[in-house]
N, C-alpha and C positions, 0 to 999 in steps of 0.2 A: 486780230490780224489786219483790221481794213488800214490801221494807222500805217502797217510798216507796208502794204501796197499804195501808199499815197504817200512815201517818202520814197520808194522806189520810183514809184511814177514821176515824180519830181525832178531828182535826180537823171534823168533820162532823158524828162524835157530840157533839164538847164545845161546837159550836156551836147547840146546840141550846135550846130551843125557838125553832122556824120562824115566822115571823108565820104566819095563819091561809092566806093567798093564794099565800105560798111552799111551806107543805106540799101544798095542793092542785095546783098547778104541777108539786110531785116526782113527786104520785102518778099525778098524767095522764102525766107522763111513761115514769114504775116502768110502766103498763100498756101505752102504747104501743109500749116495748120487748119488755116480755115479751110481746104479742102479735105482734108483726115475728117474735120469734124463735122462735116457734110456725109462723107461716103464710107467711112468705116465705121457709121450705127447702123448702116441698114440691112446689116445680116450677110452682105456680100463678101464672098472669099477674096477679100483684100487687101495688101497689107501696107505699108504706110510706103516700102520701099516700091511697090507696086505706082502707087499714087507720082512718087516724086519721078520713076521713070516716064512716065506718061504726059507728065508735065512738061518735061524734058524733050518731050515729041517721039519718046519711044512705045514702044506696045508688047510690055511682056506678053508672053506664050500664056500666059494664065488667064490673060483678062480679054474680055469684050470688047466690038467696035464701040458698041452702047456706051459704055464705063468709059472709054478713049473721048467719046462726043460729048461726058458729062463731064468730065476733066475743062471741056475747054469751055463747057458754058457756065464752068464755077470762075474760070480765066475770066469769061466776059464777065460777070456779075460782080468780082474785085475790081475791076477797073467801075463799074457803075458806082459801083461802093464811094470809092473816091471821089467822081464827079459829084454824087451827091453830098458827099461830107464838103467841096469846095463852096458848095450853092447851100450848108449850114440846114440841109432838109434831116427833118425827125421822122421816125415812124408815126406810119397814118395808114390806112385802108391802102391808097393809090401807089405809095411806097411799098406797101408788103406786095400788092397784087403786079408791077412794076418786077420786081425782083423774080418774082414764081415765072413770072414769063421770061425773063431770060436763062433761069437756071430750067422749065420744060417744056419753053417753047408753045407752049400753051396761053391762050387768051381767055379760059372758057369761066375764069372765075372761079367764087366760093361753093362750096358744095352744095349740090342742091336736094341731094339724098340723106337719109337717117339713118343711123347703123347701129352697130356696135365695134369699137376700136379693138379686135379679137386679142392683137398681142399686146397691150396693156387691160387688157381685161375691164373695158370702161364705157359706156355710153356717153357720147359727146351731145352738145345741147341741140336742140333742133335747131334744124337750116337755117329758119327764121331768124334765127337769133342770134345768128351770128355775126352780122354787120356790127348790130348795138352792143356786143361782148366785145368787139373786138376795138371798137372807139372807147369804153367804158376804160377797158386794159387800157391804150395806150393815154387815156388823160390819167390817170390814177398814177403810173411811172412819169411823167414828165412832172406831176406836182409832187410827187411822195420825199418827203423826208429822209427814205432809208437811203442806206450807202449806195453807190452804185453797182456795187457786184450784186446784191440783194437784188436790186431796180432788173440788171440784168437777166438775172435768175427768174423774176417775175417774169420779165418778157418771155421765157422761156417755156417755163412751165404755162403762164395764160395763154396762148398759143396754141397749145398742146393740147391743151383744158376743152379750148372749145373746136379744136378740130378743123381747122377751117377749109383744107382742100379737100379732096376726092381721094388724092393722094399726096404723097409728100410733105405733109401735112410737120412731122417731124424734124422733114430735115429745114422745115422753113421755120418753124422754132430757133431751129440753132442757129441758121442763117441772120434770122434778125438778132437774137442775139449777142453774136457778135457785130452786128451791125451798130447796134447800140454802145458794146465797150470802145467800139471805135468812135463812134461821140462824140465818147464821155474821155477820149487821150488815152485808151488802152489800146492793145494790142488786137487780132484776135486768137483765139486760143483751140486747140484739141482736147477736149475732152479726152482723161486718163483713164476712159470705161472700155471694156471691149461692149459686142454688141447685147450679151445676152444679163451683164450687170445695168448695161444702160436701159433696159428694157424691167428688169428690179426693181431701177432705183424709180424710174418714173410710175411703173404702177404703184406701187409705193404713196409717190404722191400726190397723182390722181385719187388715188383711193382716200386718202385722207384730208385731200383739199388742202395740202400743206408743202411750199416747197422747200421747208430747212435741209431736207436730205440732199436734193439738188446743189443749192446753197453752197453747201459746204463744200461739195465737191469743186464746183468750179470755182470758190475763192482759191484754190488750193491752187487750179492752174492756172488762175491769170499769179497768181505768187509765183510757180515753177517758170512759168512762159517771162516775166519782167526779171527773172535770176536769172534766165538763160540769157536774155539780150547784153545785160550789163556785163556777163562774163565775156560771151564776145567782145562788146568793144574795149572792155578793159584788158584781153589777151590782143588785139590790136595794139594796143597806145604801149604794151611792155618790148 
């Protein structure tokens, strides 16, 4: 599959410039996604149309000030997104810690406590060691040979592996993540999981120190998310 997401991707680039109403279209979309796949893994009763009114500056009856205040600091962390893709910055220590602070407001850093990760059923490495895990991961993807959705999926699951906040630990996974498909000239994408199969699939690979389960899943949605684009602007141009 990675051959026909890197003729997609192609095709998208060399279609390019977007009229002014189709790029704003992508980019409602690039946030609606990367917010879904922030806020509907973590167990919260919320649903995508939830998300998109909120963005919109509305506040369903169902949802939280909280949830209204995390919407807009996923708003500010796409926009960082960008400034750092213009300034060509990769993931790094300063970069992840950078991000966590915008998305909880928080300065306080990497965890300094030992646990157990109760709902993936996993013990994450000690504190200690998380600085040197977390440099090791990102030189290992920026040199590695594999595709980039693989590279991706790494970032994801290594991330996850070693736990690195107190909390949210998860959703900074998928936040870099996609921070990376964007890169690398993709998109970024929603995970096609509700909360309690993405919660499966990861202890799954925790437990086996292996993430082709992962993997799989999210080549499938940068595939759905690069077929969804191309049919919009190709329903434009008819």
């Amino acid at each position: 599959m990675y051959q026909e997401l890197q003729k997609l991707k192609v095709k998208l680039q060399t279609g390019r410039p977007y009229s002014r109403q189709m790029t704003e279209q992508i980019r409602e979309l690039d946030l609606q996604d990367f917010i879904c796949c922030g806020m509907l893994l973590e167990g919260d009763d919320l649903t995508r149309g939830d998300i998109i009114g909120m963005i919109d500056g509305e506040m369903p009856k169902q949802v939280s000030l909280k949830q209204c205040m995390a919407v807009r600091n996923y708003q500010a962390l796409m926009d960082e997104f960008h400034n750092c893709l213009d300034l060509s910055c990769s993931l790094d220590l300063k970069l992840l810690l950078r991000f966590y602070s915008i998305l909880t407001g928080k300065d306080d850093g990497f965890r300094r406590s030992n646990y157990t990760a109760v709902d993936f059923k996993y013990v994450p490495p000690h504190s200690t060691e998380i600085e040197n895990r977390l440099n090791q991961l990102f030189k290992n993807v920026y040199r590695s040979n594999l595709n980039e959705i693989r590279n991706a999926a790494c970032v994801h699951c290594g991330i996850l592996a070693v736990y690195p906040f107190e909390e949210d630990s998860g959703v900074m996974a998928r936040i870099a993540m996609n921070y990376y498909l964007m890169e690398k000239g993709y998109s970024p994408v929603s995970l096609r999981y509700n909360y309690s199969e993405y919660l499966s699939t990861m202890t799954e690979c925790l437990r086996d120190d292996n993430d082709a389960l992962f993997f799989w899943g999210l080549e499938r949605a940068v595939f759905n998310k690069l077929t969804q684009v191309i049919q919009m602007i190709e329903s434009e141009e008819e």
